[in-house]
KEMI-34771 format. One line per 8 residues: their letters; for each residue y, z, x of N, C-alpha, C, O. Coordinates in steps of 0.1 Angstrom, whole numbers, m for minus. Atoms other than C-alpha are relative to their C-alpha. Example, Ala and Ser with C-alpha at 12.3 -4.5 7.8 and 13.67 -1.06 7.14 Angstrom:
REM KEMI-34771
AS> m12:0:9:m45:78:123:12:0:9:12:7:19; m11:0:m9:m11:71:137:11:8:m8:22:9:m3
REM end
This chain:
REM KEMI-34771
XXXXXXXX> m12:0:8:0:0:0:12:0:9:14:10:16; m16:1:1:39:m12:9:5:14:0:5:21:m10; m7:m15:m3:54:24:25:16:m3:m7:20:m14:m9; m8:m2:11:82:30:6:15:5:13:14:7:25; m8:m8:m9:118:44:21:m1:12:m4:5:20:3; 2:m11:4:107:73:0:m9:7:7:m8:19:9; 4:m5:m13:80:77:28:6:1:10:4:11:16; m3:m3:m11:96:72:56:10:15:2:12:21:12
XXXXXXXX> m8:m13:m2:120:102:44:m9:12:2:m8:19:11; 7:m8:m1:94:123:37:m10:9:14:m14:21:16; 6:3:m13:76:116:73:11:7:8:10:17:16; m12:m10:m13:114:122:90:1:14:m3:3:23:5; m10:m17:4:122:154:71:11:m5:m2:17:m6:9; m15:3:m3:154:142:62:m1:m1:m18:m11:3:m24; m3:9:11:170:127:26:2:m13:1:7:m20:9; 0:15:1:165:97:10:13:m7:1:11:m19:1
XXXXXXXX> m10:4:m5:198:89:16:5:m2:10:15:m9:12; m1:m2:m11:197:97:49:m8:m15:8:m4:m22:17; 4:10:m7:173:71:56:5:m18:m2:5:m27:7; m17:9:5:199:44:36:6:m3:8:9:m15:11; m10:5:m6:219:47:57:m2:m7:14:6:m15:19; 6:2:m10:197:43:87:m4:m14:1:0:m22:10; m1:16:m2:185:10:79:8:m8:m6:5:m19:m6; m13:9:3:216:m4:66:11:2:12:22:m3:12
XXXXXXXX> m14:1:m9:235:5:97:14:8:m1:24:5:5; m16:m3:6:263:27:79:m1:14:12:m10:21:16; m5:m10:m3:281:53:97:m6:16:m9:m9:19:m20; 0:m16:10:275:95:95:m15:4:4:m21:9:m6; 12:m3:2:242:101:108:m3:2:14:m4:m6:23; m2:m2:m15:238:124:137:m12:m7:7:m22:m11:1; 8:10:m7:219:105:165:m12:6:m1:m21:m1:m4; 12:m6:m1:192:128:168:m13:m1:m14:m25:m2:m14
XXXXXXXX> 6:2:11:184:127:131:m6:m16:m1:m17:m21:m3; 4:17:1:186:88:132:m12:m8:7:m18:m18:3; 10:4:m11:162:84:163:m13:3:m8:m24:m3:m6; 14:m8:1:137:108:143:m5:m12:m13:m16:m14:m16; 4:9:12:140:81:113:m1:m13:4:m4:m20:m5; 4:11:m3:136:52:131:m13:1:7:m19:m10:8; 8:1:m2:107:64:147:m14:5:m10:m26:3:m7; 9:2:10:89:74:113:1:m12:m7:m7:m14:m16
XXXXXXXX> 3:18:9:99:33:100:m14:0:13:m26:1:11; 14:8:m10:77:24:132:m14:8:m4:m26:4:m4; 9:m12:2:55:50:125:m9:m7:m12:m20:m12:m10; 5:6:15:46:36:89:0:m15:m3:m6:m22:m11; m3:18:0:55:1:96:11:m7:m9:12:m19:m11; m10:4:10:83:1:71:4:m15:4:2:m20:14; m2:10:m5:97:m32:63:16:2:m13:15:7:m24; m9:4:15:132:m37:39:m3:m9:m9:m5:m21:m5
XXXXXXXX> 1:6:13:129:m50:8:11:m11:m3:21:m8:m9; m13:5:m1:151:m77:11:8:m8:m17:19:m10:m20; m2:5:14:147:m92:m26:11:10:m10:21:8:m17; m8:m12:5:157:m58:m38:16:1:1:25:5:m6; m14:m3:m8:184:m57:m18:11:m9:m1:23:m7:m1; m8:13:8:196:m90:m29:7:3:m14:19:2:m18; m5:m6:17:199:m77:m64:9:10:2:18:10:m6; m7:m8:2:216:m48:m53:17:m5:2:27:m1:m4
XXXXXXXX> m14:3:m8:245:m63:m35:3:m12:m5:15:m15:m4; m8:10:6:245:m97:m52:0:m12:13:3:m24:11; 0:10:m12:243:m112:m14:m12:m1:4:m20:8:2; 8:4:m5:218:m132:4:m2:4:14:m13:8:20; m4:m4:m20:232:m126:42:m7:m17:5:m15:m18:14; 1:12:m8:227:m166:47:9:m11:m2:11:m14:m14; m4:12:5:247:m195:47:m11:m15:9:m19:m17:18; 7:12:m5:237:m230:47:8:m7:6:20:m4:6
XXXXXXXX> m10:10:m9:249:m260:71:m11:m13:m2:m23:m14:m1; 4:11:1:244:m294:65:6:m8:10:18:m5:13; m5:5:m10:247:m318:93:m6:m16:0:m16:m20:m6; 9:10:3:241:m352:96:m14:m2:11:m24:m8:7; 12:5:m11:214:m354:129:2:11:13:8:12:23; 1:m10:m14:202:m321:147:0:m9:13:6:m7:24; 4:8:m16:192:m345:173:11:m5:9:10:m8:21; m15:9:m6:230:m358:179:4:13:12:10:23:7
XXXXXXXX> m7:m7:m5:240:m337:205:14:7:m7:16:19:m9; m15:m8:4:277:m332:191:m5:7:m11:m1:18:m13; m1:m12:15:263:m317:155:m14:13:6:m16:23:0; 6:m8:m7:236:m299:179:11:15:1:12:26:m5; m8:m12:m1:266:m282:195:9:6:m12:12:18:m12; m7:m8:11:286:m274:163:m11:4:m5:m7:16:m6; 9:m7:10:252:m263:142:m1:13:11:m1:24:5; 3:m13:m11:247:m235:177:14:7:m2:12:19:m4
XXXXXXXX> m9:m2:0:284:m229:174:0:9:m18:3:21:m18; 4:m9:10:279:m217:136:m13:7:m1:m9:15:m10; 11:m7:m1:247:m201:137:4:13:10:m1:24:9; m7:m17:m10:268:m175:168:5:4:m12:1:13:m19; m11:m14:11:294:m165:142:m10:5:m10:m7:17:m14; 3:m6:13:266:m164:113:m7:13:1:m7:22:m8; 6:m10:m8:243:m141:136:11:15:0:8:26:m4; m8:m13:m3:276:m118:145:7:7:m11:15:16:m12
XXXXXXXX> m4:m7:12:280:m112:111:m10:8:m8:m8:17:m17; 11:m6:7:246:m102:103:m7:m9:m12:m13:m4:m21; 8:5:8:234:m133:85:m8:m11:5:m4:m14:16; 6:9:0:210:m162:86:3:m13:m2:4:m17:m14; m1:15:4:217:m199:91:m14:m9:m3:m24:m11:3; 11:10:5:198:m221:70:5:m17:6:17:m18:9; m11:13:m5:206:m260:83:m17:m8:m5:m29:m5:m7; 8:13:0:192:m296:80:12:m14:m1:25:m15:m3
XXXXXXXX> 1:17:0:197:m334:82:0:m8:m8:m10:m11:m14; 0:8:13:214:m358:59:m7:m10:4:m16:m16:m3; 2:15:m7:207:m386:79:7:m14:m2:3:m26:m2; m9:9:6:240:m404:67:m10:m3:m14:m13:m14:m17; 7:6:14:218:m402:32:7:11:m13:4:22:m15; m6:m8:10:241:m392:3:m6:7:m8:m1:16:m14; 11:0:11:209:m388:m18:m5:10:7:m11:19:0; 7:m14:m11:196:m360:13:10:8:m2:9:18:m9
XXXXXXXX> m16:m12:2:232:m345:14:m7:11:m17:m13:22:m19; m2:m7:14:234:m340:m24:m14:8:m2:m11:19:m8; 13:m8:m4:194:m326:m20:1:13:4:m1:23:m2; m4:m11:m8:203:m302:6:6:8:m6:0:18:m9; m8:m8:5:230:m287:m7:0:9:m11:4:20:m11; 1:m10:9:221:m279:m40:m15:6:1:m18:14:m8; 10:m7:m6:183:m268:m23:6:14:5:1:25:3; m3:m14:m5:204:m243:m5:9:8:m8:12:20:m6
XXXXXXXX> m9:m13:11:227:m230:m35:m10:5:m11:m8:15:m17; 9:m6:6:192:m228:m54:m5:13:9:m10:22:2; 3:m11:m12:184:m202:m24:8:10:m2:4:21:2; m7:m7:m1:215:m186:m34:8:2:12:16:12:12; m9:m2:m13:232:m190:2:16:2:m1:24:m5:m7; m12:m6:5:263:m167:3:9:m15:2:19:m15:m4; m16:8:m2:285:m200:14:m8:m14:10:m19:m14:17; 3:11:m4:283:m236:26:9:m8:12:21:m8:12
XXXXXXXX> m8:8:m6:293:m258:55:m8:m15:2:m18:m17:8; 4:15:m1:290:m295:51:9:m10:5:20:m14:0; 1:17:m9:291:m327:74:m4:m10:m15:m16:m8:m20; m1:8:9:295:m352:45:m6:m12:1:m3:m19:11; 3:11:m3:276:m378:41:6:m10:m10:8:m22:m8; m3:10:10:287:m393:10:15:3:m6:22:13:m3; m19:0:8:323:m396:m9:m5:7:m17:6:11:m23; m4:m9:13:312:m378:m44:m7:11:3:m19:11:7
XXXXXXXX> 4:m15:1:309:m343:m44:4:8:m9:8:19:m8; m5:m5:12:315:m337:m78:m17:12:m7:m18:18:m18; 10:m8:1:279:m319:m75:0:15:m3:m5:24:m10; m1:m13:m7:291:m292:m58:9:5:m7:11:16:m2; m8:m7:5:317:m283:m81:m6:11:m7:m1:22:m5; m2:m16:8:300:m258:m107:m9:11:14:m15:22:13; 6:m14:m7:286:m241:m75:15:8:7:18:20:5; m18:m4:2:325:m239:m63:6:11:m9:11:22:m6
XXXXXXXX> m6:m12:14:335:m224:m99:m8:12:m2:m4:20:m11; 7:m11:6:308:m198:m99:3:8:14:2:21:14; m11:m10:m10:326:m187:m64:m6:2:16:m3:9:25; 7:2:m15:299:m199:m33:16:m8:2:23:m14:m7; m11:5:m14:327:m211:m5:m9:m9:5:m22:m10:5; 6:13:m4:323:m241:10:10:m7:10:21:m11:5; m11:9:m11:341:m259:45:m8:m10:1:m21:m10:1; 5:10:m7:339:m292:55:7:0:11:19:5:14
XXXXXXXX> m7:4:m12:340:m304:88:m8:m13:5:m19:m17:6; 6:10:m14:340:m332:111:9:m10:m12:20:m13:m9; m3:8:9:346:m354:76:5:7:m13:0:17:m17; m5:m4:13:365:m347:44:m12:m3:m14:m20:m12:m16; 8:5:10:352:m341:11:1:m15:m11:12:m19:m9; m4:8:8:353:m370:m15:9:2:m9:12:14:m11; m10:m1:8:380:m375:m40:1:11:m9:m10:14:m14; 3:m12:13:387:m344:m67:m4:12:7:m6:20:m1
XXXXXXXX> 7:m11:m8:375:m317:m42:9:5:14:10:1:26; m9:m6:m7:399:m296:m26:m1:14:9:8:22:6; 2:m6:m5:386:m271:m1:2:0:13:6:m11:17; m4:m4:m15:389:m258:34:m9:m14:8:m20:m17:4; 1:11:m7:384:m288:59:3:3:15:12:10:20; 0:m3:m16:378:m290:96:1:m14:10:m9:m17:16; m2:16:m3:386:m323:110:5:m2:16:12:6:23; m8:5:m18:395:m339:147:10:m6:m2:11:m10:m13
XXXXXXXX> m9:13:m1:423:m362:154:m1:m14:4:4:m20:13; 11:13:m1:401:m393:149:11:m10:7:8:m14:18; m5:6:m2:430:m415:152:12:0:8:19:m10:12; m6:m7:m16:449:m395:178:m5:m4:10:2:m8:19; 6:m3:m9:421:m398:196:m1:m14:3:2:m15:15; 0:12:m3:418:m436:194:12:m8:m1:13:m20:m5; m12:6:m4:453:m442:201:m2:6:15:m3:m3:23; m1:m2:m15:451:m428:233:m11:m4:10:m9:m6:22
XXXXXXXX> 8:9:m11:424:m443:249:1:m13:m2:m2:m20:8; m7:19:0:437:m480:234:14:0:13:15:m9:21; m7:0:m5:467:m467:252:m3:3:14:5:m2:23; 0:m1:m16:452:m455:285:m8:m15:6:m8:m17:18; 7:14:m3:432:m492:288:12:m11:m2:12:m22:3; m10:13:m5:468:m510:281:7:6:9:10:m1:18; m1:2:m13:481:m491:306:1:1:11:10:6:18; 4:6:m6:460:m504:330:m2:m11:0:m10:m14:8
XXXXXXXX> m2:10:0:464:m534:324:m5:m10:m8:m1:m22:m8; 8:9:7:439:m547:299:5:m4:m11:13:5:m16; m7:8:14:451:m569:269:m13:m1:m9:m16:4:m20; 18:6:9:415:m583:258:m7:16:m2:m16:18:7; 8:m10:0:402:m547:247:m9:0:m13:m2:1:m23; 9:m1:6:368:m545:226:0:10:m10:11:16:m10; m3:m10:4:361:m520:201:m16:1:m12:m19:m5:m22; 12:m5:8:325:m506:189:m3:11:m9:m6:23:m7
XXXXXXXX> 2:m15:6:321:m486:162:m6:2:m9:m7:m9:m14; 9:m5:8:298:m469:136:6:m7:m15:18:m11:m14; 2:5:12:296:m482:99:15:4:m7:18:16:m6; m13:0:5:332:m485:82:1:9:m11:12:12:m14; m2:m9:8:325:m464:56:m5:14:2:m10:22:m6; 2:m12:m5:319:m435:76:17:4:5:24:m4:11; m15:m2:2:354:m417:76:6:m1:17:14:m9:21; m4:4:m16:354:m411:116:1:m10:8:10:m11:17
XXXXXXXX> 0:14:m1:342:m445:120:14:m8:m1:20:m15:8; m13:8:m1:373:m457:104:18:4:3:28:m3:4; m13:m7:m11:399:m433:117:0:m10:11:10:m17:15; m1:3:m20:390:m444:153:4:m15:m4:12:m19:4; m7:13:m3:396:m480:142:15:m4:m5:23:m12:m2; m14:2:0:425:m472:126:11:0:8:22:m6:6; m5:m6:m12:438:m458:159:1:m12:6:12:m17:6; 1:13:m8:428:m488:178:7:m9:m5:15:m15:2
XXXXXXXX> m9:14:4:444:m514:154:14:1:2:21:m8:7; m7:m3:1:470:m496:151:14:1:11:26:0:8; 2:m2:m14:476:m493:190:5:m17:4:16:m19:9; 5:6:m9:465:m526:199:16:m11:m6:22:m17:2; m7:11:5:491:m548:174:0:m7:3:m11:m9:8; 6:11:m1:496:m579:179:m8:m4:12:m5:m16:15; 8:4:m10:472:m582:207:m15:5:m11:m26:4:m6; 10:m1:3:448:m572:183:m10:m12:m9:m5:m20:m16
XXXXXXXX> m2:10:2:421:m595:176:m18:4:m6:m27:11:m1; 13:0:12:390:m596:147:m11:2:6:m19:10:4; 13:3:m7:366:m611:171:m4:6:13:m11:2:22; 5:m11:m11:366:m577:194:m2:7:m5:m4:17:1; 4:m11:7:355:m557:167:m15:m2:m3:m21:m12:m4; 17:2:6:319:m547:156:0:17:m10:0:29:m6; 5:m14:7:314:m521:131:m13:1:m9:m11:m2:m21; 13:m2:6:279:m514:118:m7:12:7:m2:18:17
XXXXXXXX> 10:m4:m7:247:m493:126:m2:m2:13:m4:m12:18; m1:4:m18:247:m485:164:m15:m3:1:m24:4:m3; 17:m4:m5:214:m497:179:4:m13:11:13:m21:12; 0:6:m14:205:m512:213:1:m16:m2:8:m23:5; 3:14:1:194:m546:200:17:m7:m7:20:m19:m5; m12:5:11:232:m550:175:7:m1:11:13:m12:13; m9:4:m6:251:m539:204:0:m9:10:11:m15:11; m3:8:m6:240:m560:230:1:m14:m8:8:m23:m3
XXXXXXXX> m2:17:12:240:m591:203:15:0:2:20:m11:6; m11:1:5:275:m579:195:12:m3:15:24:m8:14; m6:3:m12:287:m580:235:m4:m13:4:3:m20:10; 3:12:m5:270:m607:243:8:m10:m4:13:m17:4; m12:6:3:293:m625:218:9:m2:0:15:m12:m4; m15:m1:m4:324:m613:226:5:m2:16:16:m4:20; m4:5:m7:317:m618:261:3:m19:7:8:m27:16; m2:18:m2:311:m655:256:14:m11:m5:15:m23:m3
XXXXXXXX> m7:2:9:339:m660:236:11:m8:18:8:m4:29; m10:7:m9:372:m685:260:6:11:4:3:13:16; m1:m12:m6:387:m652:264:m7:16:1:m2:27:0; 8:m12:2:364:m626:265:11:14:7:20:14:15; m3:m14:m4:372:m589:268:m2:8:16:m11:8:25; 3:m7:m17:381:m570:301:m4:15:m1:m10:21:8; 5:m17:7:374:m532:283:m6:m1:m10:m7:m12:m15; 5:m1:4:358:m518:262:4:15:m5:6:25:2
XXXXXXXX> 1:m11:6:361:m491:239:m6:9:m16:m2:9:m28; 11:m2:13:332:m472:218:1:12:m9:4:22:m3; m5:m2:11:336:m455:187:m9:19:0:m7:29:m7; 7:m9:2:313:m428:194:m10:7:14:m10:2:25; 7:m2:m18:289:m408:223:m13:m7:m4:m12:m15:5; 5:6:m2:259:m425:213:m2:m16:m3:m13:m23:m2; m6:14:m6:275:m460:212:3:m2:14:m2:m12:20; 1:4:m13:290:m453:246:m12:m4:10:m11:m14:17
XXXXXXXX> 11:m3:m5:254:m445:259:m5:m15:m1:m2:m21:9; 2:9:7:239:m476:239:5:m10:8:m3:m15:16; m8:5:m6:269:m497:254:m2:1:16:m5:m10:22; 10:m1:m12:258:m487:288:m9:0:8:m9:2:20; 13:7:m6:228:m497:293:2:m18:m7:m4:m26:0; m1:12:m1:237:m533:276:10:m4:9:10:m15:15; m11:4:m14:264:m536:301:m7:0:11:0:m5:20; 6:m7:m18:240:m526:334:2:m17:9:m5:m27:7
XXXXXXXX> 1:12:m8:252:m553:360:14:m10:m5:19:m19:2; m13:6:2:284:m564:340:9:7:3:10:19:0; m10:m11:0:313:m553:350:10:m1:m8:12:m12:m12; m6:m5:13:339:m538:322:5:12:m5:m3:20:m9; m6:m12:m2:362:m510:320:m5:5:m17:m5:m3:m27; 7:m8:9:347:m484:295:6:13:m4:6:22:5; m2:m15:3:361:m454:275:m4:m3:m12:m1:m12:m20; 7:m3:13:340:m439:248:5:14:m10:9:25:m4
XXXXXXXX> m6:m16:10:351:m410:219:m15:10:3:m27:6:1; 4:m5:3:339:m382:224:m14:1:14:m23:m8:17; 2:3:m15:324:m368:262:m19:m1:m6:m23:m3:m18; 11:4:2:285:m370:268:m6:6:14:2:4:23; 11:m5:m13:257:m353:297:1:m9:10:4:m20:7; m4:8:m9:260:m369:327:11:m8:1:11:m15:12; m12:11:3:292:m390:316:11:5:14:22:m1:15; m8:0:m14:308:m376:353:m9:m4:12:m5:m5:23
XXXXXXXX> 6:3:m15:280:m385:375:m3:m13:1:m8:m19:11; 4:17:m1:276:m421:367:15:m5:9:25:2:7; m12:4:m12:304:m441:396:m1:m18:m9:m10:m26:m8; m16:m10:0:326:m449:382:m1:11:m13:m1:8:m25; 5:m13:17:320:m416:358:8:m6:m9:19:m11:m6; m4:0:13:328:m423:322:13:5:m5:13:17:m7; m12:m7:6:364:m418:309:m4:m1:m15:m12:m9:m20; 4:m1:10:362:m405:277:11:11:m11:19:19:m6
XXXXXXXX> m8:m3:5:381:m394:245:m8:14:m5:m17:15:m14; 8:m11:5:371:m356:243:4:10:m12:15:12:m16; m6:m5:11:368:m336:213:m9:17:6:m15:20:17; 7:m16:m1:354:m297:207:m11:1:m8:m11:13:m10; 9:m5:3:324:m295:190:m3:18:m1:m3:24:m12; 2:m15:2:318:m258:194:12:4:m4:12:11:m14; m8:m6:5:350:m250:191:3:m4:m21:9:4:m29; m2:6:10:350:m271:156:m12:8:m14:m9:9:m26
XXXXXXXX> 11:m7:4:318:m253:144:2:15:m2:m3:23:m10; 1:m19:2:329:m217:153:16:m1:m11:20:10:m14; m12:m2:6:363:m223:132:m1:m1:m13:4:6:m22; 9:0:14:344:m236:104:m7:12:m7:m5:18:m17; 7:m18:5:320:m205:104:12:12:0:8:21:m8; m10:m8:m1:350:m184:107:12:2:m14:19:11:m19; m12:3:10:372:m199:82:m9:5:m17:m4:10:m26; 11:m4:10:339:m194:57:m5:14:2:m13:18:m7
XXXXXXXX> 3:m15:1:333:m158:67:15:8:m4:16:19:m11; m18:m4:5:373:m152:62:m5:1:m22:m5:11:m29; 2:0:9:364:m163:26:m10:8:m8:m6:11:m19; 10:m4:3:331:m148:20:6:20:3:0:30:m2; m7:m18:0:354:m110:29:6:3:m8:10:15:m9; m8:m5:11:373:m116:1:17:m8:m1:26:m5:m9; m11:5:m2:401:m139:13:4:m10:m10:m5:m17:m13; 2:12:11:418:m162:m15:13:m10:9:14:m9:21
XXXXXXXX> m11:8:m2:447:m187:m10:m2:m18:m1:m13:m24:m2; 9:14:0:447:m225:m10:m8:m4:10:m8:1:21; 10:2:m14:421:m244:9:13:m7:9:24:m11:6; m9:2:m9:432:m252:42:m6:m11:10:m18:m12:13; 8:12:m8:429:m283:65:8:m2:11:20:m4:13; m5:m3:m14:431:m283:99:m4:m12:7:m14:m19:3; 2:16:m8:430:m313:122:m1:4:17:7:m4:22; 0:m1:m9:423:m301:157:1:m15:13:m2:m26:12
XXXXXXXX> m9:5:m12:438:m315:192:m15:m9:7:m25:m2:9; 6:3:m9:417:m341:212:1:m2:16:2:10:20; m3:1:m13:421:m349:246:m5:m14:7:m15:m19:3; 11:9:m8:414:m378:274:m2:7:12:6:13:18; 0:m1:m9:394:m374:302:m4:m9:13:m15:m14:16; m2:16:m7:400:m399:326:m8:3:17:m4:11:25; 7:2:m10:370:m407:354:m3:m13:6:m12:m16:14; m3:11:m13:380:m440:366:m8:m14:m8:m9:m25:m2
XXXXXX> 7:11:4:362:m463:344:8:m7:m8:4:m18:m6; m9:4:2:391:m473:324:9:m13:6:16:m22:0; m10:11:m3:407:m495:351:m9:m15:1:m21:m18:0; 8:14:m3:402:m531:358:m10:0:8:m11:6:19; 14:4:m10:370:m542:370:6:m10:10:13:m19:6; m4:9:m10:377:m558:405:m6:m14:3:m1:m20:13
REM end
């Protein structure tokens, strides 16, 4: 039989209140007493009741996170980056994988508000999120980040400077000298996707030119198709600039042996040891992840006001691959 906390009191010598407080962590309980009740839980093998405990308090102690691709490195580091804060709060990250599938998103999400998860943070895959409203009105919290929610949906938001970011690396490739500059990037109806090209057109004006663009599904066999044609072209391109870290990657191995000045969004593992190292438009992932978790534990304490949307600072980091190829 399931020992009870009504044994383990009995076992310390103490009150049942006494041992309350012991496995909940609360202040008021001299040390000596506390040691003697933690070693009659082991003693009995106590376990908490956590169902119970649900009911009492109305909380789960988890949030969920939706992300599009554990495997991506960048939502790697933002899913590690929320999972610290949810840990230092005393709760459990639940997470998974849209896989850019609005039909997974919308799955996920209401899988983990069936869980009851005190609060939500979602990587968007799709533009209607009119799902997630009656979980909203019944008072789960909810951030997005990386991408905004779809229309009608007004909540706390965690965003980069997509098109910050892809002004200044159009800008550090003109000036060095390149006019003819490229531009690779993820599927146009992906919101970061078309930030960064907003950046770039935006940038490039009238030097900008249709037949340097490629926006679809990154994959090895598209992009070299898609370089191969732009380098055949009367003027072909002297740079190159990719929309994402595993485009740059992608992009670098169909380049091997061409030469082609290269800056990619968003830095990448070895992207300093390759000669000429990788210039690259860097963003924060962890920092983007812990601000998220932060801004949803702010809410989950009791905080009201309107939602809030933050657009965090990118940066370039310039390792030499940017200038003209000699």
């Amino acid at each position: 039989m399931r020992p009870t906390m009504k044994d383990v009191a009995s076992v310390a010598g103490v009150a049942l209140k006494t041992v309350s407080r012991v496995v909940n962590g609360e202040p008021g309980v001299n040390p000596a007493t506390a040691e003697r009740v933690r070693e009659a839980i082991t003693r009995l093998g106590y376990s908490r009741n956590e169902s119970a405990r649900v009911l009492r308090r109305g909380r789960t102690s988890t949030v969920g996170l939706v992300i599009e691709d554990v495997a991506d490195p960048f939502y790697s580091t933002l899913s590690r980056a929320v999972e610290d804060v949810a840990i230092s709060r005393g709760c459990l990250l639940l997470s998974g994988s849209s896989s850019e599938e609005p039909a997974r998103e919308r799955e996920l999400v209401l899988t983990f508000c069936a869980r009851r998860v005190d609060g939500l943070i979602v990587v968007p895959a799709g533009e209607d999120h009119s799902f997630l409203r009656p979980e909203l009105e019944a008072g789960t919290p909810a951030v997005f980040v990386d991408r905004p929610p779809g229309p009608g949906l007004d909540v706390d938001t965690v965003l980069c400077d997509n098109a910050g970011g892809a002004r200044l690396a159009t800008r550090h490739l003109l000036s060095h000298g390149h006019r003819r500059i490229a531009f690779l990037g993820d599927r146009p109806s992906i919101f970061t996707a078309a930030r960064r090209l907003h950046g770039y057109r935006d940038t490039m004006g009238r030097l900008f030119d249709e037949r340097l663009v490629s926006m679809r599904v990154p994959s090895p066999e598209g992009v070299r198709a898609d370089l191969d044609r732009m380098l055949a072209l009367d003027e072909p391109p002297t740079a190159l600039f990719t929309g994402n870290g595993r485009l740059t990657v992608t992009a670098l191995r169909a380049l091997a042996g061409r030469p082609m000045a290269l800056i990619g969004f968003d830095d990448f593992e070895l992207a300093d040891l390759l000669r000429p190292g990788v210039t690259v438009v860097a963003q924060d992932p962890f920092g983007m992840g812990r601000i998220a978790a932060e801004l949803l534990f702010r809410r989950l304490s009791g905080e009201s006001g309107p939602a809030e949307h933050l657009r965090l600072p990118v940066r370039i980091v310039p390792r030499g691959s940017g200038e003209l190829p000699p």
